[in-house]
matplotlib code that plots the C-alpha trace (Angstrom):
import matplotlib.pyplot as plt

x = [4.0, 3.1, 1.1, 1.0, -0.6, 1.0, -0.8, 0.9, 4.2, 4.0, 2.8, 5.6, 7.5, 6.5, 6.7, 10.6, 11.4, 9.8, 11.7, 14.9, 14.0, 13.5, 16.5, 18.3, 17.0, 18.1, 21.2, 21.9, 20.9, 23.1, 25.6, 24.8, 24.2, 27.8, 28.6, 26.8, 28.9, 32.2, 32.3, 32.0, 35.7, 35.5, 36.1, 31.9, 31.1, 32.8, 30.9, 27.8, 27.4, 28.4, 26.3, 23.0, 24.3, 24.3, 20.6, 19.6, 20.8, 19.1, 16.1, 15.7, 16.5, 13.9, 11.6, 11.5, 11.5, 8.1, 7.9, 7.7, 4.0, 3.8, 1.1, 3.1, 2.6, 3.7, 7.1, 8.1, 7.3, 10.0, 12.3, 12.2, 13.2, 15.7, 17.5, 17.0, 19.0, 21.3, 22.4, 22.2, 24.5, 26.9, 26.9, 28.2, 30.6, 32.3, 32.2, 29.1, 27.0, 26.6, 23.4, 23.0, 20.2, 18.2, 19.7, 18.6, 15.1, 13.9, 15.3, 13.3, 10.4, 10.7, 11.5, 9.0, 6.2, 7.1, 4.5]
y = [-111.4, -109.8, -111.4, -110.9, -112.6, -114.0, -110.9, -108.2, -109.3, -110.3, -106.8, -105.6, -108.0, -106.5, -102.8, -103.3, -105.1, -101.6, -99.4, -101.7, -101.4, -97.5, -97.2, -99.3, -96.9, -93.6, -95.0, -95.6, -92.2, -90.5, -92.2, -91.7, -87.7, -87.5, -90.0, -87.6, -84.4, -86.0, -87.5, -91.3, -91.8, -91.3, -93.5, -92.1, -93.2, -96.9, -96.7, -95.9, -98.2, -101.4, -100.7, -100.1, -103.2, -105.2, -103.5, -104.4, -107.9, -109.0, -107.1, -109.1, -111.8, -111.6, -110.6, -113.6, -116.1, -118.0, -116.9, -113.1, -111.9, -109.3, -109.1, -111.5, -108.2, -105.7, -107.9, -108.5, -104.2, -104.4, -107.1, -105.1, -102.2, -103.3, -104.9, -101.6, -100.3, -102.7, -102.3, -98.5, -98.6, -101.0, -98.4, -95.7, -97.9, -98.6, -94.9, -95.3, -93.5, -90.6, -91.1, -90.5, -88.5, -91.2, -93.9, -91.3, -90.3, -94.1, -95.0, -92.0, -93.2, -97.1, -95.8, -93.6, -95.9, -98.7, -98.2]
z = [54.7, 51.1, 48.8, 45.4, 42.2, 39.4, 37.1, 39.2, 39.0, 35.4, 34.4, 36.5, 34.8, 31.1, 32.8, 34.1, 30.7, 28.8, 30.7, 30.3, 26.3, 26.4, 28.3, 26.0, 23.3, 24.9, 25.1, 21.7, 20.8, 22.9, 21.8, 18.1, 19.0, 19.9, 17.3, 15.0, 16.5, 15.9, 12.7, 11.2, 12.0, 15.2, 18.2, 19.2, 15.6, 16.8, 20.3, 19.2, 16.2, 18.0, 21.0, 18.1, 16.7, 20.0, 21.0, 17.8, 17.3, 20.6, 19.7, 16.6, 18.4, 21.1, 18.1, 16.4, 19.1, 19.2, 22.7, 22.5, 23.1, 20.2, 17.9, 14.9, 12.6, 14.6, 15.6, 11.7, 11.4, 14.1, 12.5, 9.3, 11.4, 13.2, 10.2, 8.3, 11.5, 11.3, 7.4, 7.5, 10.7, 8.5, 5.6, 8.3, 9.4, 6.4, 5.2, 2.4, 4.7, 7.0, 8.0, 11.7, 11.6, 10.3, 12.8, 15.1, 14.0, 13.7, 17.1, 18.8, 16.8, 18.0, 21.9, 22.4, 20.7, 23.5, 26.1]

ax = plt.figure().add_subplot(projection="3d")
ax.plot(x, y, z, "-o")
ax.set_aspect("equal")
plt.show()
């Protein structure tokens, strides 16, 4: 009964996989907001690292597979990125850091670039 190409449903394919990424995104900022409100020893602080660290991990994972579409320069910007995320989210958790605000800021940058 409806036909559609292989072009439209693979844009709707890349669309749906954007949104899931932005959502991902807005996610881990609200939970690094509240993070942010309660302090680095909080159980927020615990939530909202470990979920950046899971979005993160598969992010850099996806990144570097030989399948993902990206321009190659553009992904290893977004490796480097994401590792940077990764170590600064580390140096919370341990207590060397407070630095939400800059988990924060780069993660609002990355989201709303995806488009």
């Amino acid at each position: 009964m409806y036909q559609f190409s292989y072009a439209e449903i693979q844009t709707d394919s890349v669309a749906d996989a954007k949104d899931r990424e932005r959502q991902l995104l807005s996610r881990s900022i609200d939970l690094l907001m509240a993070a942010r409100d309660k302090g680095t020893n909080s159980m927020q602080a615990i939530e909202a690292l470990h979920f950046l660290s899971r979005v993160w991990t598969t992010f850099i994972e996806d990144l570097a597979s030989n399948d993902n579409e990206l321009p190659s320069e553009l992904r290893a910007n977004l490796i480097s990125i994401g590792l940077w995320l990764l170590r600064e989210g580390e140096a919370v958790r341990q207590g060397q850091s407070d630095n939400f605000d800059g988990l924060i800021e780069v993660s609002q940058i990355i989201r709303d670039g995806i488009q």
